[in-house]
N, C-alpha and C positions, 0 to 999 in steps of 0.2 A: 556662608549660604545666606540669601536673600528670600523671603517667603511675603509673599502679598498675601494678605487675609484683608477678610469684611463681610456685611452682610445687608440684608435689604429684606425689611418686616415690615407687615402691614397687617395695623387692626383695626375691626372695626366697631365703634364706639356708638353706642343708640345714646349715650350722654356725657357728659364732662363725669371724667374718671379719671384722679389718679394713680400714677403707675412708679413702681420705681423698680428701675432696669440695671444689671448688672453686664454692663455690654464693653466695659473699657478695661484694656488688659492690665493685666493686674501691676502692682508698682515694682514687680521686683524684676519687674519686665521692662519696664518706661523708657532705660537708659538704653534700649537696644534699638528703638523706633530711628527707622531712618527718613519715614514720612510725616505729617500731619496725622495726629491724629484726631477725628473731630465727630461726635455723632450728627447727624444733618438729620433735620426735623421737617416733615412737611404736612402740616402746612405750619410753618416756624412758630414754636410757641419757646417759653421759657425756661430753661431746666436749667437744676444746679445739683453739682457733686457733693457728695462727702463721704466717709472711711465708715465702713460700719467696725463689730467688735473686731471682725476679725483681720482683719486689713486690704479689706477690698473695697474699690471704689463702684459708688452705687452711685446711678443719677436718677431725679429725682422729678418732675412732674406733671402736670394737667393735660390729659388729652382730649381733645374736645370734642364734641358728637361729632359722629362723621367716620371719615375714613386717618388714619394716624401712620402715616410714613415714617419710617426710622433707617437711615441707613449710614453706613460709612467703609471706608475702604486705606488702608494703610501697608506699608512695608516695614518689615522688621526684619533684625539681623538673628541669625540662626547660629547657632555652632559647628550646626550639620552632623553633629555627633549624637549617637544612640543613645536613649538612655541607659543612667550608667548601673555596671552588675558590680556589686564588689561582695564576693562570698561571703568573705571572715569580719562582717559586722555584725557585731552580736547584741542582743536583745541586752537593756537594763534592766537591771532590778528596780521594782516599783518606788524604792524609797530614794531610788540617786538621778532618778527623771526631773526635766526640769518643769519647771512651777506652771509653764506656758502649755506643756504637754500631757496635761494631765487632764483637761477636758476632755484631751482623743481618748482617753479609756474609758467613759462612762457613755451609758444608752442614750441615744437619739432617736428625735420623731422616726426614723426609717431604719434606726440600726438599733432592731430591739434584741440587744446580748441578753437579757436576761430567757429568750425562749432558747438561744444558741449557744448555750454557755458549755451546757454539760454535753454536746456534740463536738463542740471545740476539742475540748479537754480528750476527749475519746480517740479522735484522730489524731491531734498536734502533738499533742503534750509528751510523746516520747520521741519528738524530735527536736534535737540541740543547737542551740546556737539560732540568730536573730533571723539572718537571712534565709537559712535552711527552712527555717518555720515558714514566713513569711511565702516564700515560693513554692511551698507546699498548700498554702491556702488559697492560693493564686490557680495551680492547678489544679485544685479541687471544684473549685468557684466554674473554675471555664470548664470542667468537664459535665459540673453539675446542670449548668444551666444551657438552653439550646437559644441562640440568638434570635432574632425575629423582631422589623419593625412591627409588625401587627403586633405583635405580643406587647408594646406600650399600654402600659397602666399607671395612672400619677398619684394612686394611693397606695402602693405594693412595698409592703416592707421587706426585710432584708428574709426573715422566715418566711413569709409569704414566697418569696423568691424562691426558694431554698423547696419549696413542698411544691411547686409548681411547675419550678424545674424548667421556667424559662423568662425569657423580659430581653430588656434591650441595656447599653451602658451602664446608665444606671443600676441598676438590679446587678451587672456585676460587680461594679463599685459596692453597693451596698451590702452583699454579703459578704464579699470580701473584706470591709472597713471590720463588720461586724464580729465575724470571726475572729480577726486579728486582737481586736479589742479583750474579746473571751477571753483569749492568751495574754493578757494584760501588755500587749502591742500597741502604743499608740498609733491612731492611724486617722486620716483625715479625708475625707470626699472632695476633690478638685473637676471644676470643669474649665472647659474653654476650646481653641483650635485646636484641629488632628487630623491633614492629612492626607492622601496617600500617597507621603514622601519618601521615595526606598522603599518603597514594598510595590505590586502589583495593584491595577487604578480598581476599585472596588465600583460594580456595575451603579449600585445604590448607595455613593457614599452618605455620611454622616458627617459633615467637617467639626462641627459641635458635638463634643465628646466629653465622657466622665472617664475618669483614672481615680486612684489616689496613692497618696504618701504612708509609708510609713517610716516612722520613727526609732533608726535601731543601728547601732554603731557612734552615735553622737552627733547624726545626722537625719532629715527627711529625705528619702530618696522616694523615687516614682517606682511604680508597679500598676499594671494593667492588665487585670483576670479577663477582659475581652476578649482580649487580641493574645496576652497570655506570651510576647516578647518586644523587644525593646523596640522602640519608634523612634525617627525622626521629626524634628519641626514639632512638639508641643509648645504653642502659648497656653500657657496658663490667664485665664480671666479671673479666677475664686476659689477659695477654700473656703470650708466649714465641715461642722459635722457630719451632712448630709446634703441631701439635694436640697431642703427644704432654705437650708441656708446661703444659697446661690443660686437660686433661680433668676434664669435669664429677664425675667418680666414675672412682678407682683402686680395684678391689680386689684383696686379695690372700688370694683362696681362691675356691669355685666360690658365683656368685651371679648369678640371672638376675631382669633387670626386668622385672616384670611391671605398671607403670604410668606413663607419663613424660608428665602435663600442664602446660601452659606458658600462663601470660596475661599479655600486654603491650598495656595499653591506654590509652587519652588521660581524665584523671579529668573528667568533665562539671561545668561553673560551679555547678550545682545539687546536686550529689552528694558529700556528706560523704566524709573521708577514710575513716575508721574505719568498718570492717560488717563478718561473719559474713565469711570465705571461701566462693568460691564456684569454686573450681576445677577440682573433680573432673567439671565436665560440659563443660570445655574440651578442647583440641588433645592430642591424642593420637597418639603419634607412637612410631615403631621403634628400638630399642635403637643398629640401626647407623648409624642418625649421627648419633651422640652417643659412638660409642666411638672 
């Protein structure tokens, strides 16, 4: 399967502000690009790459007063395969976890386990085995929470979530990472492409979507308490502990978006890679969630 993603943003800057953006998919993804892939800056300024800790590429900056176009458009190669369920992966013991994985157990800016620890424990903890847990916390997560763009808030932690009883990706991500964690589950917050490949066209989609990994069988696998079953077509752009650590756009000075289109779609057997962009009459969508 073939999937054309990209996007086309626009902020607006009252001064030179740097920014640094998390918009190129991630490296474990690179080898599957079957186009250019290039961020396009307008009005062309200077930017440069580099790896932050956790192995995401981040680009880096000055956008100048005025209006800050960003956009780009690529093909990548798909599996076209669900992601994947494997029941009988079972949870490790905290002391035979590897050294890399042990950050996903402790509290983050948005996944505050220490308010959800003793709620974990009460519901999880007499169910066995890694996966069983895990997708138990998944359907917990998505029955807890009622979806809703209006419901976007970019300072809503994972209990916050959780007592409110709604939000948008994020927020399921978040309590869900958090939960897991309580149960000493590694688990990690990812965002990037998502979507509506194999399932029914969602009237309002979201192509920029939060999921995350957890860590159990000797492997990261995907899980999504959103949508709460397996998808088609994720690129991954970034992992971290949180949103905080993958946001799509840091800046640092006053800038407001004024344009956030998003297209992830399945490329048709007849339809050339290479053509015109054609973005700006796609998904348009509000600043808060995505901050």
């Amino acid at each position: 399967m073939k999937i054309r993603a990209g996007y086309d943003i626009a902020f607006e800057c009252s001064q030179d502000v740097p920014l640094v953006l998390m918009l190129s998919v991630h490296p474990s993804r690179q080898t599957d690009l079957l186009s250019a892939h290039r961020i396009q800056f307008s009005p062309n300024v200077s930017a440069e790459n580099y790896t932050d800790m956790f192995g995401n590429i981040c680009t880096r900056l000055v956008a100048p007063a005025g209006l800050m176009e960003i956009a780009n458009e690529f093909v990548i190669q798909d599996s076209g395969l669900p992601d994947a369920v494997v029941i009988d992966a079972l949870q490790a013991p905290v002391p035979e976890l590897p050294d890399d994985a042990l950050v996903y157990l402790l509290g983050s800016r948005y996944c505050d386990t220490q308010k959800l620890s003793d709620l974990a424990w009460s519901l999880f903890g007499s169910i066995n085995g890694g996966w069983q847990r895990v997708q138990a916390v998944c359907d917990y997560t998505h029955n807890r929470i009622q979806f809703g763009y209006g419901f976007a808030r970019s300072d809503r932690t994972a209990s916050e979530a959780h007592e409110e009883r709604r939000g948008v990706c994020r927020d399921f991500a978040h309590l869900a990472v958090t939960l897991c964690r309580c149960m000493n589950i590694p688990a990690r917050y990812c965002t990037g492409f998502l979507g509506d490949i194999g399932v029914p066209r969602d009237p309002a989609p979201m192509d920029f979507s939060a999921w995350f990994e957890a860590y159990i069988g000797g492997h990261w696998y995907t899980f999504d308490a959103r949508h709460n079953h397996p998808r088609i077509g994720r690129i991954v752009v970034a992992r971290g502990r949180d949103a905080a650590d993958v946001a799509i756009s840091t800046a640092f000075g006053p800038t407001k978006l004024v344009r956030f289109n998003v297209l992830t779609e399945e490329v048709a057997a007849n339809e050339p890679l290479s053509r015109q962009p054609r973005l700006d009459a796609h998904n348009k969508l509000d600043q808060r969630q995505f901050a």
